[in-house]
N, C-alpha and C positions, 0 to 999 in steps of 0.2 A: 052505186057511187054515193059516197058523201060529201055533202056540200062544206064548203069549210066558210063558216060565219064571220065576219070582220066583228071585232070588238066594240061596240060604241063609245068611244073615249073620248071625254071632255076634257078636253087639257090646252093650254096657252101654249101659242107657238113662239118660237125664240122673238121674233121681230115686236111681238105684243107684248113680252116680257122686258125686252130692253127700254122700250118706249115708257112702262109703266115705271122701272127701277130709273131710269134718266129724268122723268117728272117728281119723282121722289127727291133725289141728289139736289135737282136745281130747289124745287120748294125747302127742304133742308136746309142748303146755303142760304136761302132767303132771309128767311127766319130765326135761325143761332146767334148771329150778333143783335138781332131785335130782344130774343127773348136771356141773352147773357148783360143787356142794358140795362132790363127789366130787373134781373137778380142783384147787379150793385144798387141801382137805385132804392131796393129792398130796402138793401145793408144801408145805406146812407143815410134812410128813416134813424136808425137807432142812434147815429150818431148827432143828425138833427134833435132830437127830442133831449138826448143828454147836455147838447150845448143849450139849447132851451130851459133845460130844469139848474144850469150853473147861473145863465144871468139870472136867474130867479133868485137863484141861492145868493148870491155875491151882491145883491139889491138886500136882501131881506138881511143878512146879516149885517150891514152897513146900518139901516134901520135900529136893529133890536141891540145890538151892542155898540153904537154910534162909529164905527172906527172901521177901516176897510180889513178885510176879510184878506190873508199872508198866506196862506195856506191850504191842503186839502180838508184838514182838521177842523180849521176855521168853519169851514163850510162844510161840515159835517155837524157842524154844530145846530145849524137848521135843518138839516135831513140828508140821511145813509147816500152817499155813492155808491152805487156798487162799480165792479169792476173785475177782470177776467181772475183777480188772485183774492178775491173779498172788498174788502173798504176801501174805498181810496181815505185815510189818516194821518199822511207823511207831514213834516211839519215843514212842506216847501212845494211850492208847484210840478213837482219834478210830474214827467208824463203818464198816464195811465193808460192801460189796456180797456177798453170797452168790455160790457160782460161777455160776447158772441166774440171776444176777439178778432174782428175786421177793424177795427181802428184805434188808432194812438190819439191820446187826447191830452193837449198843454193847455196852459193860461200863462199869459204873460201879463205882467200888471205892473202899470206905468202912473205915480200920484194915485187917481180917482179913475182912470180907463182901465179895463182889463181886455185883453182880445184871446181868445178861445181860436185852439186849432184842432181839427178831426181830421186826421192823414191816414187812409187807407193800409193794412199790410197787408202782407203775403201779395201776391197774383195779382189782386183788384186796381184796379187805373189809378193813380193817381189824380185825373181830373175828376174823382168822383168827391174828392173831400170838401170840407164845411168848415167855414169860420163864423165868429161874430164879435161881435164888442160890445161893452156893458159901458156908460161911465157913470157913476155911480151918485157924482154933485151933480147931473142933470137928469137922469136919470133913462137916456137915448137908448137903446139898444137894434143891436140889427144883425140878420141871420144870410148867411150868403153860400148856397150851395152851389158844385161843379159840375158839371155831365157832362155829357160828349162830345163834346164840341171843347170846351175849356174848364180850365181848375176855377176854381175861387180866387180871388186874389183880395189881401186886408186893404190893400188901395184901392178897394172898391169900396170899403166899408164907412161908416160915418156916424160917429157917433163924438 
């Protein structure tokens, strides 16, 4: 007679694989809106830095050619914008694209104030955008980002 050998087989039993695939699932859930807040907050660096490098620009041309800055062009005339289609050099505020294209970027300019807006496109929250305002005879500036909780709002602003 021959004996007939059982296999030694290491293998997960159904109840230890569900347990392992459902700690999965929940830690998953956990963590996707954590780290999808993390990725607009990203995006919202770039459009913080470009409203950053405008009141700079809208300060320094006011400066260098005494007279408030009308334009993209205007302020191109202290240093390149870039922008998702090349230059921003229109001879009007109208909105630009961001070079990553996540965000639309105006200026409205009022006397001696200007207020800068960064609105998200595509998919991204809306409460993730960025304002600021320069005024340019005091020379006040202020940077007001959105997250989770709420947008920016200019009535927050004060310059």
């Amino acid at each position: 007679m021959h004996k007939v050998q059982k296999a030694n087989l290491h293998a997960f039993t159904l109840p230890e694989l569900l347990v392992t695939v459902s700690i999965l699932g929940i830690l998953g859930s956990v963590t996707t809106p954590a780290l999808l807040g993390q990725l607009e907050r990203g995006r919202q660096g770039e459009a913080e830095t470009l409203i950053s490098q405008l009141i700079t620009q809208t300060s320094a041309f006011n400066d260098e050619f005494g007279k408030a800055a009308e334009s993209w062009r205007d302020l191109d005339a202290i240093a390149t914008i870039s922008t998702g289609d090349g230059t921003a050099d229109s001879s009007d505020f109208e909105a630009i694209t961001t070079p990553s294209g996540n965000y639309s970027v105006s200026i409205t300019k009022s006397e001696n104030s200007y207020t800068f807006a960064a609105t998200p496109k595509g998919n991204a929250s809306s409460k993730y955008n960025v304002i600021g305002c320069s005024n340019i005879a005091t020379g006040a500036s202020q940077i007001i980002s959105g997250d989770s909780q709420a947008a920016a709002s200019a009535g927050d602003l004060k310059c």
